[in-house]
Backbone as a printed PyTorch tensor [residue, N CA C, xyz], in Angstrom:
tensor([[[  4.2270,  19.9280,   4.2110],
         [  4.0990,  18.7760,   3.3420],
         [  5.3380,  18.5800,   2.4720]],

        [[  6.1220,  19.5340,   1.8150],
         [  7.6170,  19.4690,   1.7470],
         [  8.4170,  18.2760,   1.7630]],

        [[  8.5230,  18.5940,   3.5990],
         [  9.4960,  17.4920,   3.7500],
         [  8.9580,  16.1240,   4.0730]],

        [[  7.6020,  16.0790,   4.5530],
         [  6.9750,  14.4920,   3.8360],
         [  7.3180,  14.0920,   2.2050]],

        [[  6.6910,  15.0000,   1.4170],
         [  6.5810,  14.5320,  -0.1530],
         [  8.4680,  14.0740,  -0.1920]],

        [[  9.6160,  14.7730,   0.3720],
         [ 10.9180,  14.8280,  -0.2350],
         [ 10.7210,  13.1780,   0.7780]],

        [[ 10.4120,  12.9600,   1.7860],
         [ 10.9320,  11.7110,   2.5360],
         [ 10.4240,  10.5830,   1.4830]],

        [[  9.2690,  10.9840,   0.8690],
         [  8.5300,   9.8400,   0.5810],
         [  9.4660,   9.3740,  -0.8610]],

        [[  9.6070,  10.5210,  -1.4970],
         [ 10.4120,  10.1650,  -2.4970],
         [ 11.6440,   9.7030,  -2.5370]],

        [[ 12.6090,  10.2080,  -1.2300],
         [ 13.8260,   9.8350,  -1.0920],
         [ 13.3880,   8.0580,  -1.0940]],

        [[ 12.3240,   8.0730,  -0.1450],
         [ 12.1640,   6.3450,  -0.1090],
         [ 11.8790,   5.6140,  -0.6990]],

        [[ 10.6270,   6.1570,  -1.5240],
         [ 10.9060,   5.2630,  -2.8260],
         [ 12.2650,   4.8880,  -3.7450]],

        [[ 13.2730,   5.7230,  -3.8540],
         [ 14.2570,   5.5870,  -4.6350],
         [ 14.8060,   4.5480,  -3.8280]],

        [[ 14.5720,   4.6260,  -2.8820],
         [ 16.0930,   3.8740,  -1.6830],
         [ 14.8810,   2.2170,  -1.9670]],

        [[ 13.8880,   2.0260,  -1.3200],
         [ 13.2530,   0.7640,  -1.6380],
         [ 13.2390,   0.2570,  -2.8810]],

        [[ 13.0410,   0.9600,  -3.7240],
         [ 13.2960,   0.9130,  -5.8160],
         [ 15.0050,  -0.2640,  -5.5370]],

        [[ 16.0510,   0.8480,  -5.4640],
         [ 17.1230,  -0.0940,  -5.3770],
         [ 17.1800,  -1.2230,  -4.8900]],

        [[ 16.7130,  -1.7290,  -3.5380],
         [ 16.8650,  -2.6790,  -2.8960],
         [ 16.5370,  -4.0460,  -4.0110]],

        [[ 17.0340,  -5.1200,  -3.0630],
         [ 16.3490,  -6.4590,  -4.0820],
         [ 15.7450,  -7.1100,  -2.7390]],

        [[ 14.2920,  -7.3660,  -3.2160],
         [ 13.4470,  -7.7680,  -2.2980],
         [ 13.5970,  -9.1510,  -1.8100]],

        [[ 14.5600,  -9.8380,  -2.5430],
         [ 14.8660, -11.5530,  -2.1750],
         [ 16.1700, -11.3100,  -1.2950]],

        [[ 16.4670, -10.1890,  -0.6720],
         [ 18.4000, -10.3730,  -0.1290],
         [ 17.6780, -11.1080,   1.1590]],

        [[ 18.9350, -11.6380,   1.4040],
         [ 18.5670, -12.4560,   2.7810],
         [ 19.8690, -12.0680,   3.8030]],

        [[ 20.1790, -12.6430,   4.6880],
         [ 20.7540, -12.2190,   5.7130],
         [ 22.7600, -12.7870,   5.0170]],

        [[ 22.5130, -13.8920,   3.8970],
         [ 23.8060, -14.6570,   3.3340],
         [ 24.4210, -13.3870,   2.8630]],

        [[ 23.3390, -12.1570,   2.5450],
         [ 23.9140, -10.9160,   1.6320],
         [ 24.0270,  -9.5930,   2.9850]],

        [[ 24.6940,  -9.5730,   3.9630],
         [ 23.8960,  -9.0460,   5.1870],
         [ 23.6240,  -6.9240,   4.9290]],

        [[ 24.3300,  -6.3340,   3.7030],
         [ 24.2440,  -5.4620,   3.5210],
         [ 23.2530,  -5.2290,   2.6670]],

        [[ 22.9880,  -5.7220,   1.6650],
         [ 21.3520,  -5.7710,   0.9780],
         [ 20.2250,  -6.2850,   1.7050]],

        [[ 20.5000,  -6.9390,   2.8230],
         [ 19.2790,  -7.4050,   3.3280],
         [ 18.8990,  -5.9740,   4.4930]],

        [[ 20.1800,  -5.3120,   5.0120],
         [ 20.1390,  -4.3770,   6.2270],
         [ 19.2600,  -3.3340,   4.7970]],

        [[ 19.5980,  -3.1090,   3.7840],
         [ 18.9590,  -2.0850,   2.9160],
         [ 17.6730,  -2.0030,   2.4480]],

        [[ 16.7670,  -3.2550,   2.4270],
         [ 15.4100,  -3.7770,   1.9080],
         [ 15.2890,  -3.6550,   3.2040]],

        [[ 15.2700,  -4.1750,   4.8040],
         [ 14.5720,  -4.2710,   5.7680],
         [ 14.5720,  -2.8040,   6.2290]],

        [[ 16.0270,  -2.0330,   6.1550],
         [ 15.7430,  -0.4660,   6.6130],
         [ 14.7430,  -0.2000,   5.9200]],

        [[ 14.8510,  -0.0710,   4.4450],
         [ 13.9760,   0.6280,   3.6320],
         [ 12.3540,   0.2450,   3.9560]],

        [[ 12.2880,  -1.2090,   3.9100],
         [ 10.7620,  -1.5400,   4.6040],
         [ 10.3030,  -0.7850,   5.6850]],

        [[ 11.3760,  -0.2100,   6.5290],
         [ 11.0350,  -0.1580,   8.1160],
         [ 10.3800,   1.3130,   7.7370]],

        [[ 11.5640,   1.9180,   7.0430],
         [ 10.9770,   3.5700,   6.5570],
         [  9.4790,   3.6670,   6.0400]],

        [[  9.8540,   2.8430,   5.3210],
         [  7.7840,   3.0680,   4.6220],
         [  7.1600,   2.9980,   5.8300]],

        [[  7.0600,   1.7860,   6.9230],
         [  6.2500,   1.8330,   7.6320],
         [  6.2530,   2.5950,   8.0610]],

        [[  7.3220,   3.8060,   9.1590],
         [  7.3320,   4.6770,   9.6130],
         [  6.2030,   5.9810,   9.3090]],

        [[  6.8050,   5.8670,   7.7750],
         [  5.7300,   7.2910,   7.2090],
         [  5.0920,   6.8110,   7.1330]],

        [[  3.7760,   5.8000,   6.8870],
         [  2.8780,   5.4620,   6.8320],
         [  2.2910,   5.2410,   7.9350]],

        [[  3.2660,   5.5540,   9.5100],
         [  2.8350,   5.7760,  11.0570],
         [  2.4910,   7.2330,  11.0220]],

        [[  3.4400,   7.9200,  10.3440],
         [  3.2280,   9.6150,  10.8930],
         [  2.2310,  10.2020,  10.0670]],

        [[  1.8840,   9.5930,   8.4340],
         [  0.9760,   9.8120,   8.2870],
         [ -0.5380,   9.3490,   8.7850]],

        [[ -0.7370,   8.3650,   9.0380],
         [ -1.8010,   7.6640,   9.3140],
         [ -1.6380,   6.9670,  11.0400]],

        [[ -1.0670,   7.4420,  12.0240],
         [ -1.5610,   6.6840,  12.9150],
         [ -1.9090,   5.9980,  13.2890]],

        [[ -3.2440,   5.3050,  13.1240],
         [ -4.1100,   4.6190,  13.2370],
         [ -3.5920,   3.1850,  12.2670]],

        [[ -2.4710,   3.3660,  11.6480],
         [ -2.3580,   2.0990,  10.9880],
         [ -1.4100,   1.3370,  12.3170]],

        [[  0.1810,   1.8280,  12.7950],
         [  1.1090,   1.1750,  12.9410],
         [  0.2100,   0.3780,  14.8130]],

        [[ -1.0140,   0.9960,  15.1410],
         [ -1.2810,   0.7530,  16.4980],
         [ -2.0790,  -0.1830,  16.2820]],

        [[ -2.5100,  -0.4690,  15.2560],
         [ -3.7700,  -1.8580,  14.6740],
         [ -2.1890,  -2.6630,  14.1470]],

        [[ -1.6610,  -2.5620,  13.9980],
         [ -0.4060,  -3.8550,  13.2000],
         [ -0.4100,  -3.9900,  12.2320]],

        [[ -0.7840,  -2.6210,  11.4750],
         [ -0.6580,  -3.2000,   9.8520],
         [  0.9310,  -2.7550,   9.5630]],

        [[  1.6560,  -3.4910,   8.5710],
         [  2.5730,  -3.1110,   8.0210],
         [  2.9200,  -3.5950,   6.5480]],

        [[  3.6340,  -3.1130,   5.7900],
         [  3.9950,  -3.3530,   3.9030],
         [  5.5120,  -3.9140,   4.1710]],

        [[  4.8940,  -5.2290,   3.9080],
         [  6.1440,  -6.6030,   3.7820],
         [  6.9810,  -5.8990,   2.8140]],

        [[  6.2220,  -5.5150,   1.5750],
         [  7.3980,  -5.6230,   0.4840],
         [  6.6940,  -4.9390,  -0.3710]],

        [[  7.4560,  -3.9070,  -1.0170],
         [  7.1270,  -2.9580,  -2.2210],
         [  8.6190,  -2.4170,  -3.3220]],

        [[  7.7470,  -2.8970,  -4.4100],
         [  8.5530,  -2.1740,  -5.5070],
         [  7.5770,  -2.1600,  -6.6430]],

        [[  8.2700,  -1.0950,  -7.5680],
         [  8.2220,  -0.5180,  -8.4760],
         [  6.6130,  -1.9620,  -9.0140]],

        [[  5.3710,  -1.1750,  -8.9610],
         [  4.2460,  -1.8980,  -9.5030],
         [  3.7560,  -3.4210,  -8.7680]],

        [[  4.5760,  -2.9420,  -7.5370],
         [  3.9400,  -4.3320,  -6.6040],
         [  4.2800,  -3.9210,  -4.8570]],

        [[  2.7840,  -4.2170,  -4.1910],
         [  3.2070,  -3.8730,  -2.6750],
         [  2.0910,  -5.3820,  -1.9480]],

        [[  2.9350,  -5.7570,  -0.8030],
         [  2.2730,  -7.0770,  -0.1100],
         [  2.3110,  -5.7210,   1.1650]],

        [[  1.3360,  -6.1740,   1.9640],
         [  0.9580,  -5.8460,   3.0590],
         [  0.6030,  -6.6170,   4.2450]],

        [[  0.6890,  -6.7310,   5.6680],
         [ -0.1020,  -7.7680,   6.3600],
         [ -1.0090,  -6.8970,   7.4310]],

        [[ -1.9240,  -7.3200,   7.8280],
         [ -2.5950,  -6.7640,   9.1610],
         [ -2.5960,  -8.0110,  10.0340]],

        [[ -2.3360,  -8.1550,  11.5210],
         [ -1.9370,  -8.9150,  12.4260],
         [ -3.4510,  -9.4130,  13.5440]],

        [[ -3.7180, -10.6550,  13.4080],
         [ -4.5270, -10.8180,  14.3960],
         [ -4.5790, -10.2930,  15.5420]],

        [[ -3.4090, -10.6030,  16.2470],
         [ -3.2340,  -9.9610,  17.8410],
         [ -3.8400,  -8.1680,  17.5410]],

        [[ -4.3090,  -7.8360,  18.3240],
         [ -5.3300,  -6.4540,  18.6040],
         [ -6.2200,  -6.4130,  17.4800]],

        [[ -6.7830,  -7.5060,  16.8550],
         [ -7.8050,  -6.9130,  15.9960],
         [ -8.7970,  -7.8980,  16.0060]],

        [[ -8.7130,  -8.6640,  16.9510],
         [-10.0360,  -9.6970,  17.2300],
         [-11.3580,  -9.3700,  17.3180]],

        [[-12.2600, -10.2360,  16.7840],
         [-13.8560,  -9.4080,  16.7070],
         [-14.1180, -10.4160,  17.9990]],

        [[-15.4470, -10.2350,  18.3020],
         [-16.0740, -10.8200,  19.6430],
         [-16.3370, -12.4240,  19.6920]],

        [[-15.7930, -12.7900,  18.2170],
         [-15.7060, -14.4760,  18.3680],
         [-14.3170, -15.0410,  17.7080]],

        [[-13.4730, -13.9560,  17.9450],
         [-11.7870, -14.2100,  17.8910],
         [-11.1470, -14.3850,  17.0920]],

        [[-11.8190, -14.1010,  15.6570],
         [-10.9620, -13.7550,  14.6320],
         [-11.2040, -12.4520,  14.2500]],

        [[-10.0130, -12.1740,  12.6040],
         [ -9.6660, -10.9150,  12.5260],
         [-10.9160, -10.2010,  12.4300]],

        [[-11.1010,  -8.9260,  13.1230],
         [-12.5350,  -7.8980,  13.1690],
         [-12.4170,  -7.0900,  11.5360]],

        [[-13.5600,  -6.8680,  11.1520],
         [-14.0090,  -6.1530,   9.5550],
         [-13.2400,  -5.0210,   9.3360]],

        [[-13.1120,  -4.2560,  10.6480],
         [-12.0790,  -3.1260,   9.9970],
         [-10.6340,  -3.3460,   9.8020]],

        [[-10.5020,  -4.3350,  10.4640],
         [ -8.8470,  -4.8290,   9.9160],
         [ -8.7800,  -5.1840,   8.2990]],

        [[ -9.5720,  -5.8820,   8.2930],
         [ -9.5160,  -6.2620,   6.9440],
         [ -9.5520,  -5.2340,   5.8550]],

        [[-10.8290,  -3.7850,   6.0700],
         [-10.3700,  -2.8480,   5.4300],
         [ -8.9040,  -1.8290,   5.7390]],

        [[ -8.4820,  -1.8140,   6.3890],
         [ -7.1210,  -1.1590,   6.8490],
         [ -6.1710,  -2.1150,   5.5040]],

        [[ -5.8190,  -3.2160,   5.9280],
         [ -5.0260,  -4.2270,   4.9270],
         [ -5.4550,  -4.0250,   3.6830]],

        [[ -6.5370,  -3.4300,   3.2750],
         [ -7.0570,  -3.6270,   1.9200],
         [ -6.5160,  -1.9680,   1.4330]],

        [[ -6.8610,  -1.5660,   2.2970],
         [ -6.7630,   0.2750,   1.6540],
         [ -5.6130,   1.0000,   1.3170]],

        [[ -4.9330,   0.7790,   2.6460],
         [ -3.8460,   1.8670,   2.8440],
         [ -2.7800,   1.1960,   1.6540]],

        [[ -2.7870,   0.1000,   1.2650],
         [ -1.7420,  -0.3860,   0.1810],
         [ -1.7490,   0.5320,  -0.5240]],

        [[ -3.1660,   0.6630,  -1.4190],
         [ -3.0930,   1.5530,  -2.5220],
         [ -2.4490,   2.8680,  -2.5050]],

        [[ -2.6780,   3.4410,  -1.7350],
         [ -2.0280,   4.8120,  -1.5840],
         [ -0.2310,   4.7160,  -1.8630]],

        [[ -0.2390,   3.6240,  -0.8350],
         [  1.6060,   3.2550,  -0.7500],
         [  2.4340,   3.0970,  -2.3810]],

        [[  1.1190,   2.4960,  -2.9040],
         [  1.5400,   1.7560,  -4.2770],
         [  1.5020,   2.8260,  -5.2380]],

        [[  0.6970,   4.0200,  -5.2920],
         [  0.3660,   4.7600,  -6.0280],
         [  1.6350,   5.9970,  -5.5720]],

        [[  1.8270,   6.4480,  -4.2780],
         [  2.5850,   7.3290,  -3.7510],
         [  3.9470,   6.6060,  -4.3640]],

        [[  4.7190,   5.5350,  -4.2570],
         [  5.9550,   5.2140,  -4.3460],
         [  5.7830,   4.9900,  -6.2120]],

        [[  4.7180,   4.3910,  -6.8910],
         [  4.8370,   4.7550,  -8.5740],
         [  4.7580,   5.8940,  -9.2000]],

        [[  3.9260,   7.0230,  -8.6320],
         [  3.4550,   7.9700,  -9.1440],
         [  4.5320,   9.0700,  -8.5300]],

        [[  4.7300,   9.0000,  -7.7300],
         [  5.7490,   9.9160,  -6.8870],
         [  5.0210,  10.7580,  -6.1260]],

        [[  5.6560,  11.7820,  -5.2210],
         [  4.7280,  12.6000,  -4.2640],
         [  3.8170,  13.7360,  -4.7630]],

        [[  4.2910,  13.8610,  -5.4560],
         [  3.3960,  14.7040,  -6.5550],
         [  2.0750,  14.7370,  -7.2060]],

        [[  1.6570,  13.5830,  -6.3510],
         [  0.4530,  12.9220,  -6.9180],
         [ -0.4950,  12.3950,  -6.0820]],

        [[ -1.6270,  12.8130,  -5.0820],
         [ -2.1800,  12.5300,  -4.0420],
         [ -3.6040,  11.4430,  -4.1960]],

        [[ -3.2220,  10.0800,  -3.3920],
         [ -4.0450,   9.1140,  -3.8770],
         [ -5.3690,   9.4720,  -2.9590]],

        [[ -6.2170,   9.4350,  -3.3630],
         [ -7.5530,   9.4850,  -2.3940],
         [ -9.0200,   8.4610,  -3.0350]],

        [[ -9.0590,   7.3650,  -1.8400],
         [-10.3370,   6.2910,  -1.8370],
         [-11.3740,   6.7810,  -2.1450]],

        [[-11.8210,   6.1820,  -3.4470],
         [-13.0880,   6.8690,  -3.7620],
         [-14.4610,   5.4710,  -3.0790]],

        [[-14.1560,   4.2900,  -3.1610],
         [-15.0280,   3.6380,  -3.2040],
         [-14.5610,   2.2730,  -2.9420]],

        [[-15.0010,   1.3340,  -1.6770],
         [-13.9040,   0.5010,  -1.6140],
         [-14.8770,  -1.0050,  -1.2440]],

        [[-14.7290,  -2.3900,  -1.6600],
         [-15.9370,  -3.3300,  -1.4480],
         [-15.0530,  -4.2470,  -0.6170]],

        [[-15.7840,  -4.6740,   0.0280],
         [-15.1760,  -6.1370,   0.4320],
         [-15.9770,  -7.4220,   0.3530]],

        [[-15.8080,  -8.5820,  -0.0440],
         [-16.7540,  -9.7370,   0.3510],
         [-15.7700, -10.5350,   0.9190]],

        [[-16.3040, -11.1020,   2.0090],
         [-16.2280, -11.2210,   3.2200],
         [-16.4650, -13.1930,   2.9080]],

        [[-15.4260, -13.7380,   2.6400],
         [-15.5050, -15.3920,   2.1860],
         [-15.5140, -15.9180,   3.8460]],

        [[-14.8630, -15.9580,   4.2040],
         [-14.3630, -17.0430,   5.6860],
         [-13.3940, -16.5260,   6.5020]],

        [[-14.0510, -16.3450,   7.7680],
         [-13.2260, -15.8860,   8.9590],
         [-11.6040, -16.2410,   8.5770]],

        [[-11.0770, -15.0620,   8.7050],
         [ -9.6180, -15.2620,   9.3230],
         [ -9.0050, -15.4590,  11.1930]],

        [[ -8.5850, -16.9200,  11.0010],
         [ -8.2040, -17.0270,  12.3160],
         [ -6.4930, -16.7510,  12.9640]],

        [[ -5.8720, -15.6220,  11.6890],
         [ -4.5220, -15.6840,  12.0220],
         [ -4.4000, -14.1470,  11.1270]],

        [[ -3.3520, -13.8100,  11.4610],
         [ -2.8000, -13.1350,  10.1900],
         [ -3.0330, -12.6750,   8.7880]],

        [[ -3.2090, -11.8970,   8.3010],
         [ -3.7380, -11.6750,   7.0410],
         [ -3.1910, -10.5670,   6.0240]],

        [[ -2.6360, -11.1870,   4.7370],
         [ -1.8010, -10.3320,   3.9510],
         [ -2.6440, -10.5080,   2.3000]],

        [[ -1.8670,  -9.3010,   1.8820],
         [ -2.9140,  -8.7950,   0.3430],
         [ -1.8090,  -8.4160,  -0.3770]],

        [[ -1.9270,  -8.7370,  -1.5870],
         [ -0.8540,  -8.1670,  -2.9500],
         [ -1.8480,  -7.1290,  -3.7130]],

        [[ -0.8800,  -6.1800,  -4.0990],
         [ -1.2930,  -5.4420,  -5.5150],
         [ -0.6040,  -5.1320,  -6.3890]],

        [[ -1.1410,  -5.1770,  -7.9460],
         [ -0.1370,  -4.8470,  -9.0060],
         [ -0.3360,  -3.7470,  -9.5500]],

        [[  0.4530,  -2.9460, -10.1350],
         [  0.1450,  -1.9330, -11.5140],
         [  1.1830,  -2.0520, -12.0420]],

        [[  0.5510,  -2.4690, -13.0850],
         [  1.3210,  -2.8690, -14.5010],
         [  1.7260,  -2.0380, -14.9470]],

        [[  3.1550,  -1.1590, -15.7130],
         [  3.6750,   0.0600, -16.2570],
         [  2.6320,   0.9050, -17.2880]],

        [[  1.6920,  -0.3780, -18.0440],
         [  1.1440,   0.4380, -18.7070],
         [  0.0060,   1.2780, -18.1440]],

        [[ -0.2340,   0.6360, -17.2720],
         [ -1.6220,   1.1850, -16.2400],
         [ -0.7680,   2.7190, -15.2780]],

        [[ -0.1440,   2.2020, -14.8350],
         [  1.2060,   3.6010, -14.6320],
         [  1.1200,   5.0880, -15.2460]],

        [[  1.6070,   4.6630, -16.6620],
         [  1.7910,   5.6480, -17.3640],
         [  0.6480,   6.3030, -17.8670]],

        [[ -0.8320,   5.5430, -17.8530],
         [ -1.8610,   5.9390, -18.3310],
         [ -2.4660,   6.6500, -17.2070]],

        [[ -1.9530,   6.4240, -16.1340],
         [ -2.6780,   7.5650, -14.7750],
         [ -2.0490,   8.4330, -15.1040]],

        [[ -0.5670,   8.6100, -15.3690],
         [  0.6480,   9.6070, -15.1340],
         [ -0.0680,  10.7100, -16.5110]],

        [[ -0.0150,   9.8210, -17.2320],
         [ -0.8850,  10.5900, -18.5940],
         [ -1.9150,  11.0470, -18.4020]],

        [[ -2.7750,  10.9370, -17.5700],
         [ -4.5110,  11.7150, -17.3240],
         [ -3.9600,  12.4600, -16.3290]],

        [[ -3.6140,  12.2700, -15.3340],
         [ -3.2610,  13.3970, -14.1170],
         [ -2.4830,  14.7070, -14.8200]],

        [[ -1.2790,  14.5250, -15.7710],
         [ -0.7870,  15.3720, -15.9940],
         [ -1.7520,  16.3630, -16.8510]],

        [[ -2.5390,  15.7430, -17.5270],
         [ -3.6070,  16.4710, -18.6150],
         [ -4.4980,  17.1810, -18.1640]],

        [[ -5.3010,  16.5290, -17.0330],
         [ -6.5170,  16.7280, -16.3910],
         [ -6.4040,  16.9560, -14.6250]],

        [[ -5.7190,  16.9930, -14.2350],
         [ -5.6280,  17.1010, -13.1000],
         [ -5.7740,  16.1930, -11.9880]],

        [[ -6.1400,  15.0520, -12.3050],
         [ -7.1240,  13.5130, -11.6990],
         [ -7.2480,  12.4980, -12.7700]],

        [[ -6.7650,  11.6270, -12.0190],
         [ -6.9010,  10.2300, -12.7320],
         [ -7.6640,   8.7830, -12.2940]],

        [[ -8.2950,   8.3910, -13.0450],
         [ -9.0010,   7.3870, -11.7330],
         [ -8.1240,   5.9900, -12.3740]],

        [[ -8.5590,   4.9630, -11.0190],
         [ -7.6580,   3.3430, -11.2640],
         [ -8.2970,   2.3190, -10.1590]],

        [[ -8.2680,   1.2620, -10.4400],
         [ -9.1130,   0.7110,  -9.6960],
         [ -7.9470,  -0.6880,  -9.0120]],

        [[ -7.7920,  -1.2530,  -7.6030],
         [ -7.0140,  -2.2380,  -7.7600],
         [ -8.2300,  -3.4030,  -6.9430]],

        [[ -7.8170,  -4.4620,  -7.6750],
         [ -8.3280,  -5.8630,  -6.5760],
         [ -7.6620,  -6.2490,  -5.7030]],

        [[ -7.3340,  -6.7170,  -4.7910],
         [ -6.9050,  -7.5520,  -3.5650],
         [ -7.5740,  -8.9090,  -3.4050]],

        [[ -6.8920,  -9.8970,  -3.0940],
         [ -7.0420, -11.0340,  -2.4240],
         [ -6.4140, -11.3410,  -1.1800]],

        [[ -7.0900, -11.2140,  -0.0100],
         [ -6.7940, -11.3510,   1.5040],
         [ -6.7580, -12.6050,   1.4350]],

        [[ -5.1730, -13.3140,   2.0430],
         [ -5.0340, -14.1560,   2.5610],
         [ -4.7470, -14.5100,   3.8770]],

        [[ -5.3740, -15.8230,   4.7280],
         [ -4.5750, -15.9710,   5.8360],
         [ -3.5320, -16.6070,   5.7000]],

        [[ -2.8790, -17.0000,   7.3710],
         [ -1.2560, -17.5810,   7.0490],
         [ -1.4330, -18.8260,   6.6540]],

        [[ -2.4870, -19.7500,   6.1750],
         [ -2.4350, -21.0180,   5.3950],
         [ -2.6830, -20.8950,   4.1050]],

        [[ -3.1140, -20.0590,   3.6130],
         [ -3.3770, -19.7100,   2.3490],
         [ -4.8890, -19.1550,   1.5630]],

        [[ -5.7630, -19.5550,   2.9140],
         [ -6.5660, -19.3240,   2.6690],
         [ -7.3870, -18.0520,   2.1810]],

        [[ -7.9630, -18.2720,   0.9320],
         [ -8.6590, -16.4490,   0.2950],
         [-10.0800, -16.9530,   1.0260]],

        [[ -9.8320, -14.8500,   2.3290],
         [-10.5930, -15.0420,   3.4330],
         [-11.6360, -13.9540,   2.6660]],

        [[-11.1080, -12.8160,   2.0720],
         [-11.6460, -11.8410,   1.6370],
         [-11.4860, -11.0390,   0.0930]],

        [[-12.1150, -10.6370,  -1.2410],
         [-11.7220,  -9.9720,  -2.0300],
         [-11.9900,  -8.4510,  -1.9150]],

        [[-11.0340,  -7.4640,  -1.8870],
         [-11.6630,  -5.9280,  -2.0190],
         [-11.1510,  -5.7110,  -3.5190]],

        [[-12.3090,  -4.4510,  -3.7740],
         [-12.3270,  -3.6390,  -5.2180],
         [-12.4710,  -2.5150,  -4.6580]],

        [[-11.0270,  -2.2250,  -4.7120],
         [-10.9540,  -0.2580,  -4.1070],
         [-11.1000,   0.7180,  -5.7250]],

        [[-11.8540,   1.4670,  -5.2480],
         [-11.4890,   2.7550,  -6.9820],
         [-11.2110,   3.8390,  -6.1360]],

        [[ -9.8000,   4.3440,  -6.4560],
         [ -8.9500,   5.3010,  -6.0920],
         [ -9.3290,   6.5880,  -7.5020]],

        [[ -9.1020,   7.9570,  -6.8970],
         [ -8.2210,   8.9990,  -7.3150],
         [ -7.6560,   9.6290,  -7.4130]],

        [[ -6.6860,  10.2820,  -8.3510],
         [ -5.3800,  10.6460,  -7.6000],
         [ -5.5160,  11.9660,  -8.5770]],

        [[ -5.0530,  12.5610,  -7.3520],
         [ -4.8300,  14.3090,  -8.2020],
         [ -3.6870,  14.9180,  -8.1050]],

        [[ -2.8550,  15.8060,  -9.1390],
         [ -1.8890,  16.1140,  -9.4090],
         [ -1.6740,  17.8160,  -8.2370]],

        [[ -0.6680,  17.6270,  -7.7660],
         [ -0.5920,  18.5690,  -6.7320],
         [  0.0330,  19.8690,  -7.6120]],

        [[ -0.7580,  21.0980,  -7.3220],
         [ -0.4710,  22.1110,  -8.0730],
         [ -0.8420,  22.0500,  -9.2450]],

        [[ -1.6310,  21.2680,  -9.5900],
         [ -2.3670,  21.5750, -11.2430],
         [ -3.1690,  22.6780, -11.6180]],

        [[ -2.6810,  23.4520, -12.9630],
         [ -3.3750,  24.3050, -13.3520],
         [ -4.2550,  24.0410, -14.9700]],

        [[ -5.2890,  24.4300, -14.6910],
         [ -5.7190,  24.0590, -16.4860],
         [ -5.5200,  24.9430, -17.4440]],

        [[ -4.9760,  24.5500, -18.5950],
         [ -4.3100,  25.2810, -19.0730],
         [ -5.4960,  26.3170, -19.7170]],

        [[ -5.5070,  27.5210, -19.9380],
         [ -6.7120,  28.6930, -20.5800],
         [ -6.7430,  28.1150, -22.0420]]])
C-alpha cells in the first residue's frame, strides 16, 4: 500500500498544479491537466477495477471539487437507458477520489450509507459534481487526527448530457486515519 498511498499523493500534487480551463491554445498545460486526469483514472482502475470496464471516469478534480461521468454505452438496463448500478458507481467512487486527493493518503475513505432517488431515465451519458468546502476539510482533518474517524456527508446531482437532473444521491462516508493510536 506504500507505493499506492506515494502514487496517489504524488497525483494529487501534480493535478493540484494543473489549471483545469488549459486548452489545447496552451498545449503544455493542457498535456499536464489531461495527463494528470488520465493518472487518477488509472489508479482508480488498479484500485477498483470494476470502475474503468463500466466507463466511469473523473473529468476534473481539484483541491474541494471532483466532476465525474459514467457512459451509457455498456450500462444499458433492459429498456435502454443508463442501468441503477451505473448510476451508483458515478455517485460513489467520487467521494473517495475527493476525500483521498483533500485529505491525502493517509486517510482511508469508506461508504457508510449511500441513497439515490431515481427522477427520470437517463438516455445518454451521465455526470455528478462534488464540493468540500475548506472549512468542511479541515473539520474532518481535525476529528480524524483526534479520534481516529471522521464522518461527512456529500450530495450529488446526476446529470444527463442535456442537462437534465436524472438522479440525487446522499452518500455518508468515513474516513479513518491510517496508523492511529489513542493517546493513554
Amino acid at each position: 500500500m506504500a507505493i499506492i498511498d506515494n502514487l496517489i499523493g504524488a497525483t494529487g500534487q501534480w493535478v493540484a498544479s494543473t489549471d483545469p480551463k488549459a486548452t489545447l491554445a496552451s498545449p503544455f498545460a493542457w498535456l499536464k491537466k489531461t495527463g494528470g486526469y488520465a493518472a487518477v483514472n488509472k489508479i482508480i482502475g488498479l484500485s477498483i477495477p470494476f470502475a474503468p470496464r463500466n466507463n466511469f471516469s473523473v473529468e476534473e478534480v481539484r483541491p474541494g471539487y471532483v466532476r465525474a461521468k459514467i457512459r451509457l454505452k455498456g450500462n444499458k438496463n433492459h429498456f435502454g437507458s443508463l442501468y441503477a448500478g451505473a448510476y451508483f458507481l458515478v455517485a460513489e467512487i467520487p467521494g473517495g477520489v475527493l476525500t483521498l486527493f483533500d485529505l491525502g493518503p493517509s486517510y482511508t475513505p469508506i461508504l457508510k450509507e449511500m441513497t439515490l432517488q431515481f427522477l427520470q431515465p437517463a438516455n445518454s451519458d451521465v455526470t455528478v459534481e462534488f464540493t468540500l468546502d475548506p472549512e468542511t476539510v479541515a473539520a474532518i482533518l481535525a476529528d480524524a487526527d483526534e479520534t481516529g474517524r471522521a464522518k461527512f456527508s456529500l450530495e450529488g446531482k446526476l446529470v444527463d448530457e442535456e442537462g437534465n437532473h436524472v438522479a440525487t444521491s446522499i452518500a455518508h462516508y468515513r474516513v479513518r486515519k491510517k496508523g492511529f493510536k489513542a493517546e493513554a
